[in-house]
C-alpha positions in Angstrom: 100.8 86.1 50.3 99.4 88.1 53.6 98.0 84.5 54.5 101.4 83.0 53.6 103.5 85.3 56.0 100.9 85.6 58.4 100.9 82.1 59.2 104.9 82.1 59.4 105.0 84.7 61.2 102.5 82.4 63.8 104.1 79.5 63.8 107.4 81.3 64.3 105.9 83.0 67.4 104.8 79.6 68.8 108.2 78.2 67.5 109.9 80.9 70.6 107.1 80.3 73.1 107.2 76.6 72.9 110.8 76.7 72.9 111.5 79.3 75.7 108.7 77.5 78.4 110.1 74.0 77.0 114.0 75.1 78.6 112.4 75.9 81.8 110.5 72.4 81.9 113.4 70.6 81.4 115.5 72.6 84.1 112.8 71.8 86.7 112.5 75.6 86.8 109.0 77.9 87.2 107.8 81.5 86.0 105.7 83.3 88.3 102.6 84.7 85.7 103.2 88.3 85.3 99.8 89.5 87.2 100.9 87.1 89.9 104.5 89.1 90.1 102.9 92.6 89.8 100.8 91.6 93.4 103.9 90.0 94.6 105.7 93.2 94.1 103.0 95.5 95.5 103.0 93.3 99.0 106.6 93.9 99.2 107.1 97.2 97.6 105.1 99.9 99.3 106.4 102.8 98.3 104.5 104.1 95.1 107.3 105.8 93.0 109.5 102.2 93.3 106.7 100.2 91.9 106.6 102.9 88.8 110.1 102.6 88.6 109.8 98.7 88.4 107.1 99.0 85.9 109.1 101.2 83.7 112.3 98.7 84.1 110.3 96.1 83.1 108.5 97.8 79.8 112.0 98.9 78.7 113.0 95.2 79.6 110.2 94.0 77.4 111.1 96.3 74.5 114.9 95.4 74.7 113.9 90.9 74.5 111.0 92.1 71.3 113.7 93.6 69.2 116.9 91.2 70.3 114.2 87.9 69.6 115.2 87.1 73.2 112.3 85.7 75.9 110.2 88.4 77.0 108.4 87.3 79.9 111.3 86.4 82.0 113.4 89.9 80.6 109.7 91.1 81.6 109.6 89.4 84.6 113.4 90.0 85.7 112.9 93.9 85.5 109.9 94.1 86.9 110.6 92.3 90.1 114.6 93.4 90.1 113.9 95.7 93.2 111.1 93.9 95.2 113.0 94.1 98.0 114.2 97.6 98.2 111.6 98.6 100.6 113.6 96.3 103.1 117.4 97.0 101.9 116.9 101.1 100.9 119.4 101.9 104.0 121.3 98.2 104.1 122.9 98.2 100.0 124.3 95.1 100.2 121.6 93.3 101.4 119.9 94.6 98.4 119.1 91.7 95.7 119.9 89.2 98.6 116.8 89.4 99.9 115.1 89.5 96.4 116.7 86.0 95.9 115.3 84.1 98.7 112.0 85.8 98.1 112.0 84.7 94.4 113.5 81.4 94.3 111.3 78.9 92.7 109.0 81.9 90.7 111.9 83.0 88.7 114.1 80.5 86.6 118.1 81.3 88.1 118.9 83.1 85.2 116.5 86.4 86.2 117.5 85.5 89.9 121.1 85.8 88.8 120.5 89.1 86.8 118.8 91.0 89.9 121.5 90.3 92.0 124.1 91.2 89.7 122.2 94.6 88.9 123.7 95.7 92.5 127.1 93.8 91.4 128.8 96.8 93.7 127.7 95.2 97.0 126.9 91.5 95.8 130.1 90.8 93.7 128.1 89.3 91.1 129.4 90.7 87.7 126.6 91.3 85.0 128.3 88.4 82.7 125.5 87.7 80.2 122.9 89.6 77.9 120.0 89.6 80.8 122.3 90.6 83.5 124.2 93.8 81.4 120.4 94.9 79.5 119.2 94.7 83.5 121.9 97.0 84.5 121.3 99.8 81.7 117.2 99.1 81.5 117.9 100.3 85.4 119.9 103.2 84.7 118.2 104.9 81.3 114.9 104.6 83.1 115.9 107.4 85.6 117.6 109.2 83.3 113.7 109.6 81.1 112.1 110.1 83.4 114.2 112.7 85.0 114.0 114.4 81.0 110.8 114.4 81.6 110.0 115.7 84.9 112.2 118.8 83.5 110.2 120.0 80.4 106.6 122.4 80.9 104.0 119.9 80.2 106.1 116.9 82.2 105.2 114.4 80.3 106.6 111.5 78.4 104.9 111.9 75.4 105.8 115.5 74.5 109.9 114.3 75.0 112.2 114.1 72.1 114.6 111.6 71.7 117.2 114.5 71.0 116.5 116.3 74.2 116.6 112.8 75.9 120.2 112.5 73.9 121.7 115.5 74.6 120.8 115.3 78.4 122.8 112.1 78.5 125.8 114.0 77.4 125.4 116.0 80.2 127.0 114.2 83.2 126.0 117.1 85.3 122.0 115.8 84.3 120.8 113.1 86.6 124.4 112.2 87.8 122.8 109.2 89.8 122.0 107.7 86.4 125.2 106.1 86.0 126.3 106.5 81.8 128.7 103.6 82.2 125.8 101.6 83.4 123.4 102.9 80.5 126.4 102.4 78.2 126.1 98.3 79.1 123.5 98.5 76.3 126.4 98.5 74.0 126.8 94.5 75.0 123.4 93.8 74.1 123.1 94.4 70.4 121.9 98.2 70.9 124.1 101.1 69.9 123.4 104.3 72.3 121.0 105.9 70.2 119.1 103.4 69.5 119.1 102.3 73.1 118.0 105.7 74.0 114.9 105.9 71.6 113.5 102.1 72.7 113.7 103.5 76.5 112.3 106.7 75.5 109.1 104.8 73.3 108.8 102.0 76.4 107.7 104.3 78.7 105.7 106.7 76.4 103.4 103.6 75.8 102.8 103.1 79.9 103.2 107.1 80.4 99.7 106.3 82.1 100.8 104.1 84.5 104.1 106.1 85.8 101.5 109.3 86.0 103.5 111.1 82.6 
């Protein structure tokens, strides 16, 4: 019976792969391999607190596409390169994402292209419309807000938060106030009640607490 599912479970896995790298093909599109995209990001990105923020976009990003049976490498992909050019636009906002496109056209199918740029939909105009685009625009968000939850208990660390503390400072609008709730609260539109959104953020970056120093 362990066999049985085991191999379901396999095929099933291959099934998405398969499927997923197959749409690309046929679009004439291309995925930049992740350890490709993290040096990418790194010769743009100087600034060592933005690249552990893009990490822990993209690992909430990653947890998000798992649970919703969505592609994970370009939700991956999408949140860890969403701010590769921030180094560039920090001061200039609506240039921000702009640049990211130019610099990612032909590593990142349109899709995650489209999502980054409509994660600064304020300055570009470009509405998050679709699943990617709204999960980019909370994954962003909540990230801060955990972090920040962190950075305000004794030991400062990610492991030793609870998702009710982590709840309860999202009530308070006063907490973070640069981690927009109505952009956390996009979550909604991809399949994830607050909560639960919460608790997936909260468990993403407790499992890369090493690499964001936590």
């Amino acid at each position: 019976m362990i066999t049985s599912f085991s191999t379901v479970f396999f095929c099933y896995w291959l099934f998405l792969a398969v499927t997923f790298k197959f749409s690309w093909f046929l679009r004439g599109e291309h995925m930049i391999e992740r350890d490709e995209a993290l040096q990418l990001l790194k010769k743009y990105l100087k600034n060592e607190k933005h690249t552990q923020h893009s990490l822990a976009v993209e690992a909430i990003m990653r947890e998000m596409a798992r649970m919703s049976h969505e592609d994970e490498e370009l939700w991956g992909l999408t949140g860890l390169l969403h701010d590769i050019d921030y180094g560039y636009t920090e001061d200039t906002p609506e240039k921000h994402t702009m640049i990211a496109a130019q610099i990612l056209e032909g590593l990142l199918p349109q899709e995650g292209i489209e999502a980054i740029q409509a994660h600064n939909y304020k300055h570009t105009g470009r509405l998050p419309i679709n699943a990617l685009d709204r999960a980019l625009v909370a994954a962003d968000a909540v990230s801060g807000l955990v972090i920040a939850t962190a950075l305000i208990i004794p030991s400062k660390k990610l492991a030793d938060v609870k998702p009710e503390t982590l709840l309860n400072k999202y009530k308070d609008k006063t907490f973070a106030a640069r981690c927009e709730r109505k952009r956390i609260e996009l979550c909604a539109d991809t399949g994830f009640e607050l909560e639960q959104f919460l608790q997936i953020s909260l468990t993403a970056l407790q499992k890369i607490a090493d690499k964001l120093d936590m």
